[in-house]
DOLOKE-23428 format. One record per residue (C-alpha): residue in three letters; x, y, z. Coordinates in steps of 0.25 Angstrom, whole numbers, plus 5000, padded with zeros to 4 digits. Layout:
BEGIN
ALAXYZ...
This chain:
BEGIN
UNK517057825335UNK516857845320UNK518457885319UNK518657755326UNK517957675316UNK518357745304UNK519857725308UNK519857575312UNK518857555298UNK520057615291UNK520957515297UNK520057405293UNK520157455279UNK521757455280UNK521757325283UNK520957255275UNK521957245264UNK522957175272UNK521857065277UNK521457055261UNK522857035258UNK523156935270UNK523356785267UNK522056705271UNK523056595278UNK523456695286UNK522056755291UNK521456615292UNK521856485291UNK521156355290UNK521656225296UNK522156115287UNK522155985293UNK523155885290UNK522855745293UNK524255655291UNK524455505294UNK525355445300UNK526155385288UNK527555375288UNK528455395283UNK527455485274UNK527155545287UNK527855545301UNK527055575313UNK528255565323UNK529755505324UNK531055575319UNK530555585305UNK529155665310UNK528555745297UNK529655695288UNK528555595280UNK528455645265UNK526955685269UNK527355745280UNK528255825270UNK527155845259UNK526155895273UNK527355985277UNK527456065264UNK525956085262UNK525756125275UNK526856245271UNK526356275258UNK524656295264UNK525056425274UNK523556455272UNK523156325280UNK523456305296UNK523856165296UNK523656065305UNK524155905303UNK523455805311UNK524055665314UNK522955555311UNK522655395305UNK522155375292UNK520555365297UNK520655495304UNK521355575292UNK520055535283UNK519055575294UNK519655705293UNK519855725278UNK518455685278UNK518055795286UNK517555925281UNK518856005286UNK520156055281UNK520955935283UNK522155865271UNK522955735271UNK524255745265UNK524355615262UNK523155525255UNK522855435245UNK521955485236UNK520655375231UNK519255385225UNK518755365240UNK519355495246UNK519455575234UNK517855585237UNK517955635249UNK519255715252UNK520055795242UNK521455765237UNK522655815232UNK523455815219UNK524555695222UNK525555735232UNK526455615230UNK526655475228UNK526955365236UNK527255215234UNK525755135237UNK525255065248UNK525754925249UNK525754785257UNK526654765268UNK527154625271UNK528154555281UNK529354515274UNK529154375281UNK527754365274UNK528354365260UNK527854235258UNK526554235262UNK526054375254UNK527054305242UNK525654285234UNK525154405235UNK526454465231UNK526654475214UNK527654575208UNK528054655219UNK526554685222UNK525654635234UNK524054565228UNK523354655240UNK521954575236UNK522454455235UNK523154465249UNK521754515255UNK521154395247UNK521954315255UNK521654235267UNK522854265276UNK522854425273UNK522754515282UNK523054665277UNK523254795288UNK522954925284UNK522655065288UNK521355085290UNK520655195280UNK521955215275UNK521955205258UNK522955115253UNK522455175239UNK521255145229UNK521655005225UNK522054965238UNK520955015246UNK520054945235UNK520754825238UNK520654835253UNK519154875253UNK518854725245UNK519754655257UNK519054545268UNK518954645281UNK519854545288UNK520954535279UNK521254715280UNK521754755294UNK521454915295UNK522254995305UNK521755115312UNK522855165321UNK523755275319UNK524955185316UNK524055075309UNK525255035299UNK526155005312UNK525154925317UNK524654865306UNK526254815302UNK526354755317UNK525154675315UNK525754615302UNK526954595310UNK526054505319UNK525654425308UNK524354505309UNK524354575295UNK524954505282UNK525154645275UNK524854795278UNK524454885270UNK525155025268UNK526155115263UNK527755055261UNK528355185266UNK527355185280UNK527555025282UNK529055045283UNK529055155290UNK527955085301UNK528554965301UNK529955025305UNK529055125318UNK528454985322UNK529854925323UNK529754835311UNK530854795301UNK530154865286UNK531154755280UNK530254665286UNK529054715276UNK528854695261UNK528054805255UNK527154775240UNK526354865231UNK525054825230UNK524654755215UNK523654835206UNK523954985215UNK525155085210UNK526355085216UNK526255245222UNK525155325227UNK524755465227UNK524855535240UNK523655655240UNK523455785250UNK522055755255UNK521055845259UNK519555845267UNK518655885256UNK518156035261UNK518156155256UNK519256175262UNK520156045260UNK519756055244UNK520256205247UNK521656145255UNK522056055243UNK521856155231UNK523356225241UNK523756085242UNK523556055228UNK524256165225UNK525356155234UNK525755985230UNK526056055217UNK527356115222UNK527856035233UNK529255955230UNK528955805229UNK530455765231UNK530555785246UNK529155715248UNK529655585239UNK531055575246UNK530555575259UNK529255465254UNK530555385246UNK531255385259UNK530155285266UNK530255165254UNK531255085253UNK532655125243UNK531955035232UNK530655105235UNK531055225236UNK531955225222UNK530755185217UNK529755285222UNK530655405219UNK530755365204UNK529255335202UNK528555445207UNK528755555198UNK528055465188UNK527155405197UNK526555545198UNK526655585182UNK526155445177UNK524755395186UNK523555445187UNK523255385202UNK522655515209
């Protein structure tokens, strides 16, 4: 009996070592959740050009580079995605506008890369009617929801960033017509097709894409920045604010340091229009190296 314990006793102590030397992701992983919305074409749930989204790119190669994480990516809208970065768990976003607002309560990422802002969206056959609150290629957004006939769609809990949002949260109820549904912005643009909506609200590169899934000419649409807000965004990697979602973006951090921009602009670039897109490619780098915007 003794001999049988002193022999498996030595065992222990042979391997010991190796377990001290074993990578951690190997003996135990945790579970990263990835919360992605539908947004193409930054995302693509489904169709011939499934996971080809520059997020779904940028998603693609942080999921290669964290091996010391099991992941898991879960399809939800907007409202859902903030429930869970709220919770306390292990779950990230891989796409998010940072604001004061969130930066409270989840934590976020150096910027992962830019794209062009959140814009109106009008029917080409509108043009005259939104004509005064168009000046300088830019759309007035509070003087249209100062205005009587106005009538705004958006996506509910959505951030269209700070100066939007501050603008949106001064609005009359009755003139901002939230979507919760999991293809809101398709429904949202049949209802301004319906005479329903005057403008909806949203990125350029989702609009055209929608418009074309719901069987609507994108020519048919005119697209405006909004006055006073820049002209591109920052998108951020998000995370619920845990120990171990601060823990996840310290990798994820690291990690944005290194990872090619080229392939994840080319494939943003190629949902703009060619004036858009020439535009977009030339601006960028500087966009990055001359504002301060988080």
């Amino acid at each position: 009996m003794a001999g049988r314990f002193i022999r498996a006793l030595r065992r222990l102590w042979l391997i010991a070592p190796l377990l001290g030397a074993w990578p951690l992701s190997s003996l135990a992983q945790e579970t990263l959740t990835w919360v992605v919305r539908d947004l193409p074409p930054m995302t693509i749930f489904e169709g011939p050009k499934q996971g080809q989204g520059s997020v779904d790119k940028l998603l693609a190669l942080l999921i290669e580079r964290l091996p010391l994480y099991h992941h898991q990516i879960q399809h939800v809208n907007r409202a859902r995605g903030m429930q869970m970065l709220h919770a306390p768990s292990l779950t990230c976003d891989p796409s998010l506008l940072w604001t004061p607002a969130r930066a409270k309560t989840i934590v976020f990422s150096t910027p992962a890369f830019a794209v062009l802002s959140n814009g109106i969206a009008i029917r080409r056959s509108q043009l005259d009617a939104m004509a005064p609150y168009v000046a300088d290629g830019t759309f007035d957004l509070a003087k249209f929801l100062d205005g009587q006939q106005s009538r705004l769609g958006v996506i509910a809990e959505r951030s269209y960033g700070s100066g939007i949002d501050e603008q949106l949260s001064h609005a009359a109820p009755l003139k901002v017509t939230p979507h919760y549904g999991n293809e809101a912005l398709g429904s949202l643009l049949q209802m301004q097709r319906l005479g329903r909506l005057e403008a909806v609200l949203g990125y350029w590169t989702e609009i055209r894409y929608q418009a074309a899934q719901q069987g609507l000419d994108p020519q048919d649409l005119l697209f405006y920045p909004i006055s006073g807000t820049p002209r591109y965004q920052r998108i951020h990697i998000a995370c619920s604010n845990s120990p171990l979602g601060r823990q996840a973006m310290s990798h994820i951090n690291r990690e944005l340091q290194s990872i090619p921009q080229e392939p994840l602009l080319q494939s943003y670039a190629n949902g703009l229009d060619p004036l858009m897109r020439e535009q977009y490619l030339r601006d960028n780098p500087r966009f990055f190296n001359e504002t301060s915007q988080p």
